[in-house]
VEXVO-789372 format. One record per residue: x, y, z of N, C-alpha, C in turn. Coordinates in steps of 0.02 Angstrom, whole numbers, plus 50000, padded with zeros to 5 digits. Layout:
% VEXVO-789372
XYZXYZXYZ;...
***
This chain:
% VEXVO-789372
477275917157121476875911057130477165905557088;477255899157116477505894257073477225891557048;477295884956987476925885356928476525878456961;476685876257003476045872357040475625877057085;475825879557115475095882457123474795885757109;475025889257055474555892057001473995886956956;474545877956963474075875756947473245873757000;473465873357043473015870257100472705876757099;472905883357116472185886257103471865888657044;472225886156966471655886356924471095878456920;471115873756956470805868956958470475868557018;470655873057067470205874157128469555877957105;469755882257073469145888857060468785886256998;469055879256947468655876656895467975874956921;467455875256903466745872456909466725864356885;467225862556850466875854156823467435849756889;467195843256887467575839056930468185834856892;468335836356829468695832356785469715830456827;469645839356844470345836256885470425832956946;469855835156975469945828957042469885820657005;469685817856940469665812556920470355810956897;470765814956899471365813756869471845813656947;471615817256999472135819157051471785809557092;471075809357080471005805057114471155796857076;471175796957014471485792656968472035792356979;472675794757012473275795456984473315794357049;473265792557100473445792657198473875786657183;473795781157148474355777357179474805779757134;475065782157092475705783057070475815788157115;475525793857131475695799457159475925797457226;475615794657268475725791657349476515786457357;476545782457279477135780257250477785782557261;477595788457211478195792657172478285798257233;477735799157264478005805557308478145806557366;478275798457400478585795857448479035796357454;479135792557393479995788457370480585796857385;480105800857325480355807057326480535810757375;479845809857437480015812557502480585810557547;480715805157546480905799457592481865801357544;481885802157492482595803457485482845808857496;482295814457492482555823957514482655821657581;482325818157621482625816557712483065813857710;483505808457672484015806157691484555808057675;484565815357627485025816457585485035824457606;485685828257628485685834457631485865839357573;486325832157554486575837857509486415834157427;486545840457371486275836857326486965832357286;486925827857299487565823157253487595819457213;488115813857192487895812957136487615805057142;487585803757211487325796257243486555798157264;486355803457259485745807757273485395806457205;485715808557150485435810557084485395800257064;485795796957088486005789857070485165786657100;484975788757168484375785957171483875787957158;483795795157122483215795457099483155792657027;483545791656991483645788856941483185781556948;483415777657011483225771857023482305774157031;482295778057037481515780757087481135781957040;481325783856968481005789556904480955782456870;481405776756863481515771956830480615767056863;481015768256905480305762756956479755762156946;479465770656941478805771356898478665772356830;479175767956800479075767456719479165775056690;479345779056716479525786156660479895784756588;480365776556596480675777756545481385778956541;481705773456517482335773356530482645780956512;482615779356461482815787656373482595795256432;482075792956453481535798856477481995800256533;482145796856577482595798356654483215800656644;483515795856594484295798456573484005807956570;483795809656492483855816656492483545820156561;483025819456580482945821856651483505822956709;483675816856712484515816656751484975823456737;485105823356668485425827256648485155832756648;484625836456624484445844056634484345845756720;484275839656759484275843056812484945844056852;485485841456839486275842456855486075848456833;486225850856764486395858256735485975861856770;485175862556779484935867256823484965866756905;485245863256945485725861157014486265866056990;486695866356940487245868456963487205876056923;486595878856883486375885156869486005889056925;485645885856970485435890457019485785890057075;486255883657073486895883557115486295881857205;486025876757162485595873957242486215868157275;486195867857331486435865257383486055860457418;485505862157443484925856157509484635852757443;484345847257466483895843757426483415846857439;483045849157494482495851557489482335856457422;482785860657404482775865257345482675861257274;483005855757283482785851357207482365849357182;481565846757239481175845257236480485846957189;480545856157188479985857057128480525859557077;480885857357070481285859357005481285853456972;481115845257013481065838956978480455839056945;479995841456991479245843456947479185847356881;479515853756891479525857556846479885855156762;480475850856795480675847456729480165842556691;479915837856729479435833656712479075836456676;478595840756704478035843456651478545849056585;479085849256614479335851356533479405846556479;479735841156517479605834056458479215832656418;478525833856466477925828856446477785835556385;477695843356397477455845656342477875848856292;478585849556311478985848756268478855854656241;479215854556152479065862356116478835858256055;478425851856049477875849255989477365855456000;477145854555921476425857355924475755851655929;475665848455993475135843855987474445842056013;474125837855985473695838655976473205831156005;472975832656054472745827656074472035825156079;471655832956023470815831756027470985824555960;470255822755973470105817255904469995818655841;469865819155806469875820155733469275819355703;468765823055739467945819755727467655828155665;467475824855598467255826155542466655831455556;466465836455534465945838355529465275839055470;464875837155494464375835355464464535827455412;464935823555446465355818255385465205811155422;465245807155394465175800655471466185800355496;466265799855555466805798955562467275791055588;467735789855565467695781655594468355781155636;468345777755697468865777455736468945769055746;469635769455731469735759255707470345759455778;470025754455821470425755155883470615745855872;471535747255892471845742855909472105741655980;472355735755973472765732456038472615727156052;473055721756097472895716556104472655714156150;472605709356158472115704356221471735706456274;471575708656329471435709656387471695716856413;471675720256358471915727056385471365732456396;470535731456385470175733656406469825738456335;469815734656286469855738456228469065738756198;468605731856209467855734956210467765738856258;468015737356317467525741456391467885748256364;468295751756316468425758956302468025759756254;467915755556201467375756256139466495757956168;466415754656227465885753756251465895761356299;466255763156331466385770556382466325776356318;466795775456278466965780056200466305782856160;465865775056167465145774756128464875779656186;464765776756228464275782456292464465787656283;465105790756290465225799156288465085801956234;464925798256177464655800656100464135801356112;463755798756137462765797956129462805803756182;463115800756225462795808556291463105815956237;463375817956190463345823956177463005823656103;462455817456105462115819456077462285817056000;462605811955990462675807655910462575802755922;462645800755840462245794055831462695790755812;462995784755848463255780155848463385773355830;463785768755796463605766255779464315760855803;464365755055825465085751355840465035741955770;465555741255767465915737655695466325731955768;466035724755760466315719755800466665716655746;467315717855736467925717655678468455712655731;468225712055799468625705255809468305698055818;468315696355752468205690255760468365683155765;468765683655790469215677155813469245676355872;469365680155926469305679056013468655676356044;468675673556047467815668956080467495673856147;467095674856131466555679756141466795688056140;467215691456095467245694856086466615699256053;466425695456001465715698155975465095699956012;465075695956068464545693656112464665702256178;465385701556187465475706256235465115715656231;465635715056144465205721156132464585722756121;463955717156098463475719356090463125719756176;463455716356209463235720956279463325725456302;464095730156280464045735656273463325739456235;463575737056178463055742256133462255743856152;462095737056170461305738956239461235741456293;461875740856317462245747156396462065752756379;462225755256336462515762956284461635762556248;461585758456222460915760056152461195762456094;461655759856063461835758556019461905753355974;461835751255903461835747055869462565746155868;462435736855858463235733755850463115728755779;463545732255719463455728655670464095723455688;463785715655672464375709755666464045703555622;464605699855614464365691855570464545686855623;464395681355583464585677655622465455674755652;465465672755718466335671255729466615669455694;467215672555678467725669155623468035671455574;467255678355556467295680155489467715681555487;467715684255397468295691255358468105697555408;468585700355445468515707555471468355713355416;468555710255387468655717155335467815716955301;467705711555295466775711355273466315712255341;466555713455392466195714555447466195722955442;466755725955405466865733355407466595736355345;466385730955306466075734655233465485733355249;465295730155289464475730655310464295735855353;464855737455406464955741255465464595749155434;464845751155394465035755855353464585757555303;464185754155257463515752555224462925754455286;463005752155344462265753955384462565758855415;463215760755439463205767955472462915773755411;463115771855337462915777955310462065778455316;461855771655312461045772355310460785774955352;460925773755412460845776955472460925784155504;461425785955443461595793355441461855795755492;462535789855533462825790255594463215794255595;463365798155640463905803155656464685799155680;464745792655702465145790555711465175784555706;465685780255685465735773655673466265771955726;466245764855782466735764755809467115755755788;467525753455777467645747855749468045744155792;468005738455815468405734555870468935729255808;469535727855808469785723455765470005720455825;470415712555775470675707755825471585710555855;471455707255913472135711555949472985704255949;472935701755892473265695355896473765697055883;474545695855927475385699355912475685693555879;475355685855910475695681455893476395680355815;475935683655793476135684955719475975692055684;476655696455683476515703655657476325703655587;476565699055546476485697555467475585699255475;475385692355497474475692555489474265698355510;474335699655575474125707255602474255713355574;474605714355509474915719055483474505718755416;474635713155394474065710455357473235712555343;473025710955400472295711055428472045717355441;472485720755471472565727755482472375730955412;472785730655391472885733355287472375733955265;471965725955254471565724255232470885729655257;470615728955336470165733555366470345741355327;471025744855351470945750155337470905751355249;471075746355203470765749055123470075747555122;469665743855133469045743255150468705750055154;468935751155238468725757255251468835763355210;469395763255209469495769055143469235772855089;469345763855048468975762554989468135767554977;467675765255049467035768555043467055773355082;467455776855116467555784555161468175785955124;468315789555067469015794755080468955794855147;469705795855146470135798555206469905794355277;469735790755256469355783555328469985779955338;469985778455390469845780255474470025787255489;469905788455524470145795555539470755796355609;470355790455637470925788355700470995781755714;471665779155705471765774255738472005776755845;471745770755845471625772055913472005766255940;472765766155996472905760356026472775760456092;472495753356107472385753856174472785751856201;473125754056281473545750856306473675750956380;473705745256438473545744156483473935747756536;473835751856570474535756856596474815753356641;474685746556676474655742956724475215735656706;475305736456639475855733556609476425735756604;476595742756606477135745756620477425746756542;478035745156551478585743856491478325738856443;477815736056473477705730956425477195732256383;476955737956377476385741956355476805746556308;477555747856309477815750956266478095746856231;478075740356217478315735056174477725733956129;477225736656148476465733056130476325741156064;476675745756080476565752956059477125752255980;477655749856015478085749955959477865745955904;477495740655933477545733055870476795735855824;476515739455860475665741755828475965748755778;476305750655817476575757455764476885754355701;477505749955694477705748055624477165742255602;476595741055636475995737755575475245741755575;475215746155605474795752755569475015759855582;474675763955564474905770055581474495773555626;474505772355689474355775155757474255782055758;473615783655762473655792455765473505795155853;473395790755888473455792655974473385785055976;473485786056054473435782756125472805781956160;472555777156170471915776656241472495771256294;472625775256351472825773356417472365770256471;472175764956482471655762256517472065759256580;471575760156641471735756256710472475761556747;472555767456730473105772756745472825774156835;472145771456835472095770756929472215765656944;472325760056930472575755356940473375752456958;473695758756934474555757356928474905763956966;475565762457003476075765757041476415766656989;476585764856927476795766956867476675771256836;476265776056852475685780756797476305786256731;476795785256790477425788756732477465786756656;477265779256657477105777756584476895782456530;476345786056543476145793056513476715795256470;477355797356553477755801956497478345796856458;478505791556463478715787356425478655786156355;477885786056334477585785556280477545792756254;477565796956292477455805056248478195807156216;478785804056254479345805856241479675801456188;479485796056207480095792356184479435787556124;479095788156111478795786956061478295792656003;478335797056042478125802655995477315802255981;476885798055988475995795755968475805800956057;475585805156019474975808656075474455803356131;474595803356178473695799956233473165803956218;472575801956196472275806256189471755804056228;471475799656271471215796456329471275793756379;471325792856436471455787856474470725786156523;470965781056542470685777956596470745778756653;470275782956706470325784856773469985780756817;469615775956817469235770856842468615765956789;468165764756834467645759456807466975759556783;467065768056804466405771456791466395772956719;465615773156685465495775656622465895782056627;465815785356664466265792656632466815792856653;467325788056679468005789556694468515788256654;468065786156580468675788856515468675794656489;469425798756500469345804356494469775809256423;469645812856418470295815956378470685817456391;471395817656362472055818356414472025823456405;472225828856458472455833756472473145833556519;473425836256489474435838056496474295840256560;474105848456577474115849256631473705846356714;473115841056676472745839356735473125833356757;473445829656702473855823556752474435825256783;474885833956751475335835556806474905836456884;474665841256865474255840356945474075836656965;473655829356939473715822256989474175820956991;474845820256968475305817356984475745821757037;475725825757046476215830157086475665836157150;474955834457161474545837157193474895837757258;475305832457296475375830357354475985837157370;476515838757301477095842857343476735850157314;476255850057307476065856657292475515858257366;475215854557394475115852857466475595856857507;476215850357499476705852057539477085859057543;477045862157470477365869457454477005874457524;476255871257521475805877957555476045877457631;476295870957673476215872457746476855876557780;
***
């Protein structure tokens, strides 16, 4: 049995709907990528090296990642010319099979959150502008309360005009309190207040929105600093997670946004937002490879519950559902 459909029927016989949110999240990259894919095993009999030249172009297309395609390229020549395949048709789940070797690699990682027990825990989420970073604070807050904690969200961006305003509509969505000052403030006194009523409150989680401004890495690096000694200062070992958000729908330009947040804080995962939204969804393994920071969420649509936890094996299966289909007829 091959190692797709071993996956499809351990997610057939699952009881929760989480992987169809990922198979059905992931259709346009998949309908994308597994066209392109189809459409070159037909034109190509044999496997060559003007064969291997366009999938290159094809792996590139959906943002996998320059770094990421090169080695792919290459382990799949050596295993082409180890099983000594000939048709393209034969290359096809061996391109799969490499992929999901990429993505989980031989790290030991770790993609749950870092949530304290019996402790308040604080998650200080970055990124910039319009990448959907309350509406995850606001989804993030809901999946906390529905299992049952007490919540509490920190409006730490205060400089974007109605940023403050946005989240506390979250926080009445959800029923959660949104500690903030007025526009403008010191962030960092928005987080020592933040932090003073989560303990009163005896919250199980603190969630903190800061400002997402690149213009200038100095200030943002800065500002950053400042929040996380704050936090610190009155939680040892606070934050517990930095959290970046990042728009999957930007592509490459979402890995420019990864690099510049990594050398001005220290990024402990990924939130991937709008990944139904993009024919790119390869981004995923871009960022797992070639930047090393775990996803530890993404975004599967618009619904309160379609932020999810990443799971390695459920986005191989949305992403590759269609030739594991095709394996069966």
């Amino acid at each position: 049995m091959s190692f797709f459909k071993k996956l499809k029927d351990k997610f057939t016989q699952s009881s929760d709907n989480v992987s169809e949110k990922f198979k059905d999240g992931l259709s346009k990259t998949r309908n994308n990528f597994t066209s392109k894919v189809n459409d070159l095993v037909a034109r190509y009999r044999k496997v060559d090296e003007e064969f291997f030249e366009e999938l290159e172009e094809i792996l590139i297309g959906a943002d996998v990642g320059f770094d990421t395609v090169m080695e792919l390229i290459d382990e799949l020549k050596l295993e082409v010319k180890r099983k000594n395949i000939q048709d393209t048709e034969g290359v096809q789940s061996v391109i799969s099979e490499k992929l999901v070797e990429i993505y989980q690699g031989d790290r030991d990682e770790d993609s749950s959150l870092n949530i304290q027990d019996n402790e308040l825990t604080v998650l200080l989420f970055v990124g910039v502008n319009g990448v959907g970073k309350t509406t995850t604070i606001g989804k993030m807050a809901h999946m906390f309360k529905e299992q049952g904690k007490n919540v509490v969200l920190a409006a730490g961006d205060t400089f974007r005009a109605g940023a403050i305003e946005q989240l506390e509509v979250w926080g009445e969505r959800v029923g959660v309190p949104v500690i903030k000052q007025a526009a403008g403030s010191d962030p960092a006194a928005v987080m020592f207040d933040a932090v003073q009523s989560a303990k009163a409150k005896k919250a199980d989680i603190l969630i903190c929105d800061t400002a997402g401004r690149l213009q200038n890495k100095v200030n943002l690096m800065k500002e950053l600093e400042k929040v996380k000694r704050v936090i610190e200062r009155e939680i040892p070992g606070a934050p517990h997670e930095v959290l970046l958000v990042l728009d999957a729908t930007t592509g490459q330009n979402a890995m420019v946004q990864a690099k510049t947040f990594k050398e001005a804080t220290n990024v402990s995962g990924i939130v991937l937002t709008k990944l139904d939204g993009t024919a790119k969804g390869g981004i995923v393994l871009a960022i797992r490879n070639e930047l090393e920071i775990p996803v530890k969420f993404v975004g599967l649509g618009e619904k309160m519950d379609d932020l999810q936890p990443f799971d390695a094996e459920k986005y191989v299966y949305g992403l590759f559902s269609n030739l594991v289909d095709k394996e069966e007829e």
